[in-house]
GUNU-222555 format. One line per field, with one value per residue (C-alpha): residue number from 1; residue in one letter; x, y, z. Coordinates in pm, whole numbers, plus 32768, in hexadecimal, padded with zeros to 4 digits. Example, Ala and Ser with C-alpha at 12.3 -4.5 7.8 and 13.67 -1.06 7.14 Angstrom:
<nodes>
pos	[1 2]
code	[A S]
east	[84CE 8557]
north	[7E3E 7F96]
up	[830C 82CA]
</nodes>
This chain:
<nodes>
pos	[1 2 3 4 5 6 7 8 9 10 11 12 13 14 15 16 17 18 19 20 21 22 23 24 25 26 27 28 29 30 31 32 33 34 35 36 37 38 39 40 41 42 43 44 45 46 47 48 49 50 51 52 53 54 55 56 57 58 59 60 61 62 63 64 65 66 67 68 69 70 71 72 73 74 75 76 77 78 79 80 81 82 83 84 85 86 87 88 89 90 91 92 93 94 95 96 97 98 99 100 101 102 103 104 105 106 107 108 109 110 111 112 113 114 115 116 117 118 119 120 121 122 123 124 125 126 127 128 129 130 131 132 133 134 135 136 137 138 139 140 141 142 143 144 145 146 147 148 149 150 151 152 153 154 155 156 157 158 159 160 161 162 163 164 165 166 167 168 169 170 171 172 173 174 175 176 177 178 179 180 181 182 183 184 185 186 187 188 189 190 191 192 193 194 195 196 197 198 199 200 201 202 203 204 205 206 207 208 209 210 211 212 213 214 215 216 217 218 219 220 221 222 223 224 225 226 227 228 229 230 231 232 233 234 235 236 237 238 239 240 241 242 243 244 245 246 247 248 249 250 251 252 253 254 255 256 257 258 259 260 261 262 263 264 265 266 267 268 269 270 271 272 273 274 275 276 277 278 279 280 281 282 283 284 285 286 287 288 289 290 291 292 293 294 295 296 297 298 299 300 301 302 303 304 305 306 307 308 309 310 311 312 313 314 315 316 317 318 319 320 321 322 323 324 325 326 327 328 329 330 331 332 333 334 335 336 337 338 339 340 341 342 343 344 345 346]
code	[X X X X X X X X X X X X X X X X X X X X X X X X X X X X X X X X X X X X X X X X X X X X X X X X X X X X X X X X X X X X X X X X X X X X X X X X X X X X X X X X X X X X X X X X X X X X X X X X X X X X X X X X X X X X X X X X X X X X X X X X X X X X X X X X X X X X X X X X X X X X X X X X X X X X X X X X X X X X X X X X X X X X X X X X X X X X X X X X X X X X X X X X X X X X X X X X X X X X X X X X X X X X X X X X X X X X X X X X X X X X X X X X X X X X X X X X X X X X X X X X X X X X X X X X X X X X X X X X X X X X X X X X X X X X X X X X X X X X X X X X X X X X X X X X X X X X X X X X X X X X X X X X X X X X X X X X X X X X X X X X X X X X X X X X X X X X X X X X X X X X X X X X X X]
east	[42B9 4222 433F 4457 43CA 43A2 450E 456B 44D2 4557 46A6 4683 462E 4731 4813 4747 475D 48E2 493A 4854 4916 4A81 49E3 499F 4AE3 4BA9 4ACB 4B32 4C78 4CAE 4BEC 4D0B 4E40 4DF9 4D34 4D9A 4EEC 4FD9 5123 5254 53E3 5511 558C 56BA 5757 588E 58D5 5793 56B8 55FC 5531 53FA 52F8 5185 512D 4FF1 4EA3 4E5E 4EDF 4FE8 4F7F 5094 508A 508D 51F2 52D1 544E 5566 5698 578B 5642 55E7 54A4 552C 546B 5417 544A 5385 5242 5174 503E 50CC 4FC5 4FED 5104 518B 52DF 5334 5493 547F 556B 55AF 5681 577A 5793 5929 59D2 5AD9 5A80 5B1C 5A56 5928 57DF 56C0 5578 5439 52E9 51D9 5036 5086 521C 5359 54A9 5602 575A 58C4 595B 5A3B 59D8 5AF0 5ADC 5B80 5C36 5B59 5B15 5A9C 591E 5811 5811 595F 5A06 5B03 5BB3 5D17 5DB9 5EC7 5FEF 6095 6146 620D 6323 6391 6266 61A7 6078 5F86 5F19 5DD3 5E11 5D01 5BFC 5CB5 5CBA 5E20 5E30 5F5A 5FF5 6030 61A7 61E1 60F5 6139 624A 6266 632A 62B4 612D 610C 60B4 6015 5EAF 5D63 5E25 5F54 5FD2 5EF0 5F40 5F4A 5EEF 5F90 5E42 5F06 5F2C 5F61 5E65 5E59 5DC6 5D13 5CC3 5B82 5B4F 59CE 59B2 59B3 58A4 5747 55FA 5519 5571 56E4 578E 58C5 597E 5AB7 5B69 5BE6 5CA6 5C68 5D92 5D34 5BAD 5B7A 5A65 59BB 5B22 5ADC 5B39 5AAE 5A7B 59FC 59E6 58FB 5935 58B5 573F 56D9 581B 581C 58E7 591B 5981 59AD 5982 5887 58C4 5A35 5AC5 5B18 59E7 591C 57FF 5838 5792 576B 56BF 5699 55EE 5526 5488 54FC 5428 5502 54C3 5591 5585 5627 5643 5558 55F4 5711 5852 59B4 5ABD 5C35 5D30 5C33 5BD8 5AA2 59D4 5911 5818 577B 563B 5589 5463 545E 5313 537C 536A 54B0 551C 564E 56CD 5800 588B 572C 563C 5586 556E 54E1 5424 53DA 53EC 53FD 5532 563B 5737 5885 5924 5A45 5AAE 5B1F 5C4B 5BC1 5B7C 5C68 5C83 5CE7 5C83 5B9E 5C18 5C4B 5CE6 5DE7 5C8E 5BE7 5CEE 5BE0 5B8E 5CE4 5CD2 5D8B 5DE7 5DF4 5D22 5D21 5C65 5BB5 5A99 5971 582D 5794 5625 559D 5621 552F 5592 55D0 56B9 5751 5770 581B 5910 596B 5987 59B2]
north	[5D87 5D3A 5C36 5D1F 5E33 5D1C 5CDA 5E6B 5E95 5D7A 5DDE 5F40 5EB7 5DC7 5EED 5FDE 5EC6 5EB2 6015 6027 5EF6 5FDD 60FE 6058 5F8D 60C9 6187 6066 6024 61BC 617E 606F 60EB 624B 6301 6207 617F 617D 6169 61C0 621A 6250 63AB 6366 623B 6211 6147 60DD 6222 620F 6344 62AC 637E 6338 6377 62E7 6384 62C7 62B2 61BA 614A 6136 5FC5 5FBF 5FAF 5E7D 5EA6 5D81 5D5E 5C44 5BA3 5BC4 5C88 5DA4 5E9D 5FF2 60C6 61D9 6151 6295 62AC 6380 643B 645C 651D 655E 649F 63F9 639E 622B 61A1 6011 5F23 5E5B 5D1B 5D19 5E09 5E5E 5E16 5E39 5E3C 5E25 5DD1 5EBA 5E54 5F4D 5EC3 5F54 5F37 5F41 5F28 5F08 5FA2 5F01 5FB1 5F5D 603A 5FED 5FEB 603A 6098 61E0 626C 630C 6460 6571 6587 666C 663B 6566 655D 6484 63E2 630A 62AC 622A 629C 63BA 6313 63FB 62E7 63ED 63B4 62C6 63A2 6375 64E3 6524 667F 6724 6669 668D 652E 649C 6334 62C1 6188 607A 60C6 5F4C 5EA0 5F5A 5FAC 60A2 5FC8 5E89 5ED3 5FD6 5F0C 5F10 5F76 5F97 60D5 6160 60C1 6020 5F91 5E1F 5DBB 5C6B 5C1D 5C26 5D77 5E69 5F80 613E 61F5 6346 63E8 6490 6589 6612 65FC 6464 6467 6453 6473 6408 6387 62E5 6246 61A1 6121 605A 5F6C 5E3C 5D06 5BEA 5B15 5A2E 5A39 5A47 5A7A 5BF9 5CA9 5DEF 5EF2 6040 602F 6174 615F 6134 629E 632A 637B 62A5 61A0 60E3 5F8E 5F24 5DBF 5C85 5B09 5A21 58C9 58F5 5806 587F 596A 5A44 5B6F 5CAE 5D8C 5EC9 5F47 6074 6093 61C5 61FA 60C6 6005 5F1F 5F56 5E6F 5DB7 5CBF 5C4D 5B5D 5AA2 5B57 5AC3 5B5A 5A3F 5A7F 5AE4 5BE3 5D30 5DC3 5EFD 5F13 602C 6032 6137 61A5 6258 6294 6212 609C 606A 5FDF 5F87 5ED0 5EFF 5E12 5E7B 5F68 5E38 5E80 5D28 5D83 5CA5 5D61 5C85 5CE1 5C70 5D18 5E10 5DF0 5F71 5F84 6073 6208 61FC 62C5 624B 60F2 607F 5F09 5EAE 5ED3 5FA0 5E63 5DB3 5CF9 5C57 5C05 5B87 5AFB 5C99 5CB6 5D14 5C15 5CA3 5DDF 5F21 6061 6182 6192 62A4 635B 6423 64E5 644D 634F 6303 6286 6145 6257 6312 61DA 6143 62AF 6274 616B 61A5 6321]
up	[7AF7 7C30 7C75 7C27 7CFF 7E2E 7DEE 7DC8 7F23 7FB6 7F56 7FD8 8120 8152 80EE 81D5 82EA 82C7 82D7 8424 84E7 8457 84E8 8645 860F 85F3 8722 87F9 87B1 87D2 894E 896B 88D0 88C0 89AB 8ABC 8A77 8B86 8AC2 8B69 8AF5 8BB6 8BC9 8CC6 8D4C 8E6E 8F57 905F 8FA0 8E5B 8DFE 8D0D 8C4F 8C2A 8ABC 8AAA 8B04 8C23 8DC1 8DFD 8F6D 9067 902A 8EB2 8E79 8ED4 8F0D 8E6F 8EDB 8E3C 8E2B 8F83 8FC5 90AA 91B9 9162 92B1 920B 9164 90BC 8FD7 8E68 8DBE 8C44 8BD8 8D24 8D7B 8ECA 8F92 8FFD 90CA 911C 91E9 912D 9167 91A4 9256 911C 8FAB 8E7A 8D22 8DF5 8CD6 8D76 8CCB 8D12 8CBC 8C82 8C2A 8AD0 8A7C 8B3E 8B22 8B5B 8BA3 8C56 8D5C 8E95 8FD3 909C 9226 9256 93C5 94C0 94CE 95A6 9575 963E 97BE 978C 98F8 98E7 97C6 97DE 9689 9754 9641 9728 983C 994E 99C4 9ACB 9B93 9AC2 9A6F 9946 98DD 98F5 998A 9884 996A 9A7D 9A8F 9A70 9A8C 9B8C 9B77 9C8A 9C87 9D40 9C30 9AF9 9A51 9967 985E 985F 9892 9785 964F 9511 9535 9434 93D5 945C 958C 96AE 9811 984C 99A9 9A8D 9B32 9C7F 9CC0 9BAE 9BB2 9B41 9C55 9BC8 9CF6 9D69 9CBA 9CE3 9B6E 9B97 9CCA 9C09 9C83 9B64 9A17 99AF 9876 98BF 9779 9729 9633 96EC 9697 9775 97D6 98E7 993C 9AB9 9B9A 9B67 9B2A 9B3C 99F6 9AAA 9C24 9CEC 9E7B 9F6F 9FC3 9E9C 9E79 9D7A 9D77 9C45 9B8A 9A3C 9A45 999C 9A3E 9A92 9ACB 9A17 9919 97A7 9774 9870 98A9 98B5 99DE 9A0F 9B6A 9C5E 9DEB 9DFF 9F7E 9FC6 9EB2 9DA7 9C42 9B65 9A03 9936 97EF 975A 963F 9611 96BA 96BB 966B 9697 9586 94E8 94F3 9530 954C 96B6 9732 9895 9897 99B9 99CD 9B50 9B7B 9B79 99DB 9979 97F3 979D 963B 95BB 9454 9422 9476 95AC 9687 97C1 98D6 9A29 9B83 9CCE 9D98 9EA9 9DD3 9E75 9E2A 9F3F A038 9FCC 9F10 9DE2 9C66 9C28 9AB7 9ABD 9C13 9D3A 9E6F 9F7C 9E8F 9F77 A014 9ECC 9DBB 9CFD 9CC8 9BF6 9A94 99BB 984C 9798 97AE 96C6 967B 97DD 97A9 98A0 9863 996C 989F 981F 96B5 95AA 94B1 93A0 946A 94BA 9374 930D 9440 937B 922B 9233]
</nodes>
């Protein structure tokens, strides 16, 4: 009897022992899966935006979730911590300018989610503290004037450099102006809404034909307050920087891009921001690629806002825009990479 009951208890405890490791087994894994999981699902998807919900228990830290692109780990230009049950708008950089059947994979601490969408660039349009925007699809061959007139800035053409039918062409969308690197250029004028004093975003989509020494794509003059250029050069050859820089009481501010070259035959998205206290970003196609240096800014004497050119540009060929330009667009502020990445994408 004695033996049985030494086996009876035995049994009990093994039995007791087992339902105490479930117990903790099911406390932890509820710590683990439960009260702390940090499992996320996709509420909306287009384009460069993906709106993700945290239904776990636990934060998702800014850095928790990771972006995939056509299996290319992409930025997110808006990082943010989700508390449980809340949702949150995340926005990334593709990797290629235009995509079709783009594969968007979202990961996660404990899943990941995968979709298709397109991500298609879309025309500029008129945003807060927009100043100046040229789509360059309503020509006046009368007097060879791009309207702009809501802005007050209308773009005029170089009637001896352009003409009207052979340098409108096929831009990013609609028609854009292609540009002879000799001496093509649109004057805009001087209109008080293009003289800054602080902060500046110039944008544009150019195609690069011939690569030449700091061509200028936006070039304000030496009379303006803050005079400003948007270029692209270097040393020359098939790919080059871009630069965007301004002299403010005398000092030169200016940037270029890091990595990043422009090569001809292709177009590309370029931003110039300025934050009037010498910080300069350059973004090409969303990606922000920006070195600062210190160097002489050549702006040109006072003949207003060119597009295509700098002002003396009989004296300095090398200044001469070579290629195509469309879309040409100014803030009176200093843009962020999410504003710029909607410029882009709409």
């Amino acid at each position: 009897m004695k033996a049985i009951s030494t086996i009876i208890a035995t049994v009990l405890l093994v039995v007791i022992t087992i339902a105490l490791v479930s117990t903790a087994y099911l406390f932890m894994g509820g710590l683990l899966t439960g009260m702390t999981s940090k499992v996320i699902s996709l509420v909306h998807a287009k384009g460069h935006t993906v709106i993700i919900r945290n239904d776990g228990t636990g934060t998702i830290s800014s850095g928790g979730i990771k972006i995939v692109v056509n299996g290319k780990q992409v930025d997110i230009v808006n990082p943010q911590d989700i508390e449980p049950q809340d949702t949150a708008t995340l926005k990334f950089v593709p990797p290629e300018l235009e995509m079709r059947s783009a594969k968007v994979s979202i990961f996660g601490a404990s899943n990941f989610l995968s979709y298709t969408t397109d991500i298609i660039p879309h025309v500029s349009k008129v945003t807060t503290d927009t100043v100046a925007l040229w789509h360059f699809d309503s020509v006046n061959a009368t007097n060879h004037t791009l309207d702009n007139s809501q802005y007050h800035n209308d773009g005029y053409f170089n009637t001896s450099g352009i003409d009207v039918n052979s340098n409108v062409v096929s831009g990013i969308f609609g028609s854009a102006l292609e540009f002879d690197g000799i001496n093509d250029y649109v004057r805009c004028g001087n209109h008080s809404s293009l003289n800054f004093t602080g902060e500046i975003t110039v944008g544009l989509w150019p195609k690069p034909k011939i690569l030449k020494n700091w061509a200028r794509f936006v070039a304000a003059p030496t009379t303006f307050i803050m005079p400003y250029t948007l270029s692209v050069g270097g040393t020359g050859g098939t790919s080059s920087n871009v630069q965007f820089g301004y002299t403010l009481n005398g000092v030169n501010y200016r940037s270029k891009t890091v990595s990043r070259l422009l090569t001809s035959g292709e177009w590309y998205h370029v931003v110039g921001v300025g934050y009037g206290d010498g910080t300069i970003k350059i973004y090409v196609d969303g990606s922000e690629q920006s070195l600062a240096y210190v160097d002489p800014i050549n702006h040109g004497p006072g003949k207003g806002l060119l597009i295509g050119n700098r002002q003396d540009f009989q004296t300095q060929p090398d200044m001469s825009y070579n290629g195509t330009i469309d879309e040409v667009q100014i803030w009176n502020r200093a843009l962020t990479q999410e504003e710029i990445i909607d410029s882009i994408y709409g």
